[in-house]
C-alpha positions as MATLAB code, in Angstrom:
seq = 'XXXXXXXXXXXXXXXXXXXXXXXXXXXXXXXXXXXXXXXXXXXXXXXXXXXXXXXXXXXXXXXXXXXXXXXXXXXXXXXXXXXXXXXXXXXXXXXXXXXXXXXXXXXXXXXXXXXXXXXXXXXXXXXXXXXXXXXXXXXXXXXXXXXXXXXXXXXXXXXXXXXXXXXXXXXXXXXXXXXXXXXXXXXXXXXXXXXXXXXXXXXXXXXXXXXXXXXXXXXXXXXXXXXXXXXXXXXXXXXXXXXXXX';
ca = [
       0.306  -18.809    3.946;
       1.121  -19.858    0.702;
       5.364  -19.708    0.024;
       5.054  -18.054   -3.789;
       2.546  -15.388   -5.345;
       2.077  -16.178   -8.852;
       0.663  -13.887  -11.599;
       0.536  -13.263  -14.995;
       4.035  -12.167  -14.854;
       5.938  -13.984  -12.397;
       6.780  -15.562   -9.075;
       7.551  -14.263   -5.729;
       9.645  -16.601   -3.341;
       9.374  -16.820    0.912;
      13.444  -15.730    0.793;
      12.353  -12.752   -1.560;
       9.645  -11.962    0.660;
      11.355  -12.313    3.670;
      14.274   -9.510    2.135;
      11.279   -7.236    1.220;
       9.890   -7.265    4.613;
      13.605   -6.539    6.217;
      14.181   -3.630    3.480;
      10.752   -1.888    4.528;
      11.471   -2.408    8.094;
      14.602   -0.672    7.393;
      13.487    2.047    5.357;
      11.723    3.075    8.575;
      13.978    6.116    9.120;
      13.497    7.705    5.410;
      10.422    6.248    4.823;
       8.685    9.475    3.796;
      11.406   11.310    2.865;
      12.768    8.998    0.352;
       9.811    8.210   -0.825;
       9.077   11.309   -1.263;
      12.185   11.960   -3.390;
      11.883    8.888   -5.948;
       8.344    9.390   -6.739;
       8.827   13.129   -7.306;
       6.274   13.927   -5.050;
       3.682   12.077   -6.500;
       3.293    9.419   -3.488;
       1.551   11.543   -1.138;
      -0.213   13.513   -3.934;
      -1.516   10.032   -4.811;
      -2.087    8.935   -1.030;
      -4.027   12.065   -0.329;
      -6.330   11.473   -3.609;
      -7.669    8.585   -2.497;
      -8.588    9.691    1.120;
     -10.631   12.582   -0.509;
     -11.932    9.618   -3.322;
     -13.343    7.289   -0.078;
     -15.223   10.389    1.518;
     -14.272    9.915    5.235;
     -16.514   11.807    7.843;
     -16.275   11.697   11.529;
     -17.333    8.254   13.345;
     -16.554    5.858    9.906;
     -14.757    2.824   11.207;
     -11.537    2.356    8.879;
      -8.710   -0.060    8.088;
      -5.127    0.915    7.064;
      -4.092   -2.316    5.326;
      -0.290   -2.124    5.476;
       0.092    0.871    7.950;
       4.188    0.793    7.832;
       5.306    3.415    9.902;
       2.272    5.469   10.134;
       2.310    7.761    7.008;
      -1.358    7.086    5.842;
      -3.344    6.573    9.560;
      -1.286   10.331   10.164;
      -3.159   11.805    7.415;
      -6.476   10.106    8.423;
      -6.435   11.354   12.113;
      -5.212   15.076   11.328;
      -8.349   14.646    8.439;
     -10.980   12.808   10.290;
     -12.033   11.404   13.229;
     -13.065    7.604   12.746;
     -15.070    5.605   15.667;
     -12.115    3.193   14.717;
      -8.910    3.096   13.127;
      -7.125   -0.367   12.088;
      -3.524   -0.545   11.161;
      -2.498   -3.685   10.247;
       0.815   -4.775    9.231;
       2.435   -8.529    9.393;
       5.646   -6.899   10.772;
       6.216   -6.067   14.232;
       8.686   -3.241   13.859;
       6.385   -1.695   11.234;
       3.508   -1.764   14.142;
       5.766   -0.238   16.447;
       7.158    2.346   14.741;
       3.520    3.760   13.578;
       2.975    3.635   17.498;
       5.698    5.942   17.873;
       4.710    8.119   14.996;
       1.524    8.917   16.065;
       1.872    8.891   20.125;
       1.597   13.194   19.018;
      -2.295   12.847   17.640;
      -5.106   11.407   19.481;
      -4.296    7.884   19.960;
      -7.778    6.577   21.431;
      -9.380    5.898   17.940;
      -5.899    3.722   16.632;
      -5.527   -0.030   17.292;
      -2.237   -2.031   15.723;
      -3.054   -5.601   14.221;
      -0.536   -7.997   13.122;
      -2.370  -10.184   10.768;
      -1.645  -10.888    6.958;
      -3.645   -9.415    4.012;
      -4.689  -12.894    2.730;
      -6.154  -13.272    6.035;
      -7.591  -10.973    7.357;
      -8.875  -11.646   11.560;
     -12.468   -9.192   11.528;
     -16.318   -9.911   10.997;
     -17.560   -9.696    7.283;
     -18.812   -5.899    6.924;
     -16.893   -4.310    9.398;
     -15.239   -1.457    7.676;
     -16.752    1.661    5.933;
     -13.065    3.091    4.482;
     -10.579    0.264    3.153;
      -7.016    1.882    2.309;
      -3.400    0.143    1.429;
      -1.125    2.507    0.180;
       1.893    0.576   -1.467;
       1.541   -2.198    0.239;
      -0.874   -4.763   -1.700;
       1.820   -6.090   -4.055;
       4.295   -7.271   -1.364;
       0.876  -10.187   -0.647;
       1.486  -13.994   -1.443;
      -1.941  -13.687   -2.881;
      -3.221  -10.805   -4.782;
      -6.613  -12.333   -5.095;
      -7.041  -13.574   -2.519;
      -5.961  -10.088   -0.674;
      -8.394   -8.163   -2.759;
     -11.490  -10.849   -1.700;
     -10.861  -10.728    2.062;
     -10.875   -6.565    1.467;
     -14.067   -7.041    0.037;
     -15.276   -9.085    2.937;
     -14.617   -6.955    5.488;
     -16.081   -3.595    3.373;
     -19.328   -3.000    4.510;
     -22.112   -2.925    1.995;
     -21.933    1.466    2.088;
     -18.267    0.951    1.902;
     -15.345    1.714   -0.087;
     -11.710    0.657   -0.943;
      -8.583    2.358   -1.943;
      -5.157    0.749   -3.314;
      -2.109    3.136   -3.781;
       0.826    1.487   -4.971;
       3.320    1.699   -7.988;
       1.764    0.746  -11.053;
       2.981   -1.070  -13.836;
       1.411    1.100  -16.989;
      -0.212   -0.842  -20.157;
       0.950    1.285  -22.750;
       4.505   -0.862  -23.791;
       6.962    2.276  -24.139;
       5.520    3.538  -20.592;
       5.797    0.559  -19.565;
       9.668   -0.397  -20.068;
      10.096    3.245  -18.717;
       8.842    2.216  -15.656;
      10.556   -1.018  -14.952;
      14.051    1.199  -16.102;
      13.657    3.321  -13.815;
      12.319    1.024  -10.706;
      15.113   -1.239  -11.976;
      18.119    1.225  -11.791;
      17.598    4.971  -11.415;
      15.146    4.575   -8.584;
      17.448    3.097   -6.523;
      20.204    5.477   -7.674;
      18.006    8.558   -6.740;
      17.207    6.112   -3.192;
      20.999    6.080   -2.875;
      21.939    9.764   -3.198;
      18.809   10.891   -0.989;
      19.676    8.011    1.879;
      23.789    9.674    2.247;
      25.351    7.717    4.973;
      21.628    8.238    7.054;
      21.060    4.355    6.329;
      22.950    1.073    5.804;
      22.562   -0.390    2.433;
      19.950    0.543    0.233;
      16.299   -0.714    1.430;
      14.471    0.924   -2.018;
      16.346   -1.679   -4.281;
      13.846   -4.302   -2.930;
      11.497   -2.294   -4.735;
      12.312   -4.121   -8.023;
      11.917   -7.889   -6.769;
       7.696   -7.134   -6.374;
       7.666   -4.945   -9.579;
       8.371   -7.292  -11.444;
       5.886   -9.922  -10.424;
       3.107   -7.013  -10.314;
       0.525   -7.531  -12.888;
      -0.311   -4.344  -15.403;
      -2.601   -1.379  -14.500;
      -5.679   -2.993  -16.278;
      -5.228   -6.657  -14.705;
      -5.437   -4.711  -11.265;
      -8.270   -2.926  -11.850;
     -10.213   -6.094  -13.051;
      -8.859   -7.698  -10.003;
     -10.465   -5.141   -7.911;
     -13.353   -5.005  -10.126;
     -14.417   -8.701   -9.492;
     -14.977   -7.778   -5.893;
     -16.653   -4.413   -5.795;
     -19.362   -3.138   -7.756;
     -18.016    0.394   -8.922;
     -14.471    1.105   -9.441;
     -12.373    3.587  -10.627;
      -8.456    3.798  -11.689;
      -6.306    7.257  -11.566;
      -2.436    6.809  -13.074;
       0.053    9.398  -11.691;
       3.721    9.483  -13.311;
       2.163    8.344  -16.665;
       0.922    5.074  -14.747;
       4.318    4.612  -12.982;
       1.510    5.383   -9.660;
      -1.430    4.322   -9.163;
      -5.307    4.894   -7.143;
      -7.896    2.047   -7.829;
     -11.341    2.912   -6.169;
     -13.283   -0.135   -5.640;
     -17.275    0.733   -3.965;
     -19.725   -1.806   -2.831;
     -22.264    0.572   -4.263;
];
């Protein structure tokens, strides 16, 4: 694994990395709640759009790239009911707390991978639903994230990222990086109380900043899948890119 991601707008370093990973494994707790909170509701909205955009049925095999503690492979089972469900994540306590999670629903169709995105450890094709849900921008390798995706998509397959977007239009844009800057995790603060130590939803900022602007993604997304799609929540502050191999 490569120690820096570099983009069009910046550099993230192993130590940076490494803090991310500890603030989401600590945001565990909250997770949903919080999140719910500094996105005004949006998150889920979005995170439920893009399940109904990639058409599950019964019996699809599918991949939750960056499962975290469950929220998205929760709203797959109670929704469908894949052949095979993947959640990856590259952090143990991440895997273990979506075990937890989801020990309620029917846990014969769920399997836990740790693996990275840039490497990703299943046959070409495999996969007929892709989904990360705000997860892609804490990868080394953005590119290289999106190709293996791609790879593993089967050729009647589709992907979904969810993720906080960084909008094109200037004034949105320096709205956005205000607020992820310093009233996000101001809102994080006030909804976290004396529930958590510290403040896990200031990491948010370090992976912002480095995250390249709502059209760079979707051309990034585009170069690997034949029909794609982009829907902005929050006036672009959220995003769902669609990527098809069809």
């Amino acid at each position: 694994m490569n120690s820096t991601r570099k983009n069009d707008t910046g550099t993230i370093s192993k130590e940076t990395w490494r803090e991310v990973i500890k603030a989401i494994e600590d945001s565990i707790p909250l997770y949903d709640e919080v999140n719910n909170v500094v996105s005004f509701g949006k998150a889920q909205i979005a995170r439920s759009y893009a399940l109904q955009s990639l058409g599950l049925r019964d019996g699809v095999t599918v991949l939750d790239g960056g499962i975290g503690p469950g929220t998205t492979s929760k709203l797959i089972l109670s929704t469908v009911k894949p052949s095979m469900l993947i959640g990856l994540d590259e952090s143990v306590k991440q895997l273990k707390a979506a075990k937890l999670n989801l020990a309620s629903l029917d846990m014969g169709q769920l399997h836990t991978v740790r693996a990275s995105f840039e490497y990703l450890p299943f046959k070409s094709g495999i996969f007929d639903g892709i989904i990360t849900c705000y997860a892609l921008r804490d990868s080394f390798d953005l590119s290289r994230s999106l190709a293996e995706y791609s790879r593993v998509c089967s050729i009647r397959g589709s992907f979904a990222d969810v993720d906080i977007g960084k909008p094109d239009n200037p004034l949105k844009r320096w709205g956005s990086i205000l607020y992820v800057k310093y009233i996000m995790p101001l809102r994080a603060k006030i909804a976290i109380h004396d529930k958590l130590k510290g403040n896990p939803w200031r990491m948010i900022a370090p992976t912002f900043v480095t995250l390249p602007q709502n059209s760079t993604m979707l051309d990034m997304v585009r170069k690997q899948f034949a029909k794609t799609e982009l829907k902005e929540f929050l006036s672009g502050g959220i995003i769902v890119i669609i990527g098809r191999k069809y």
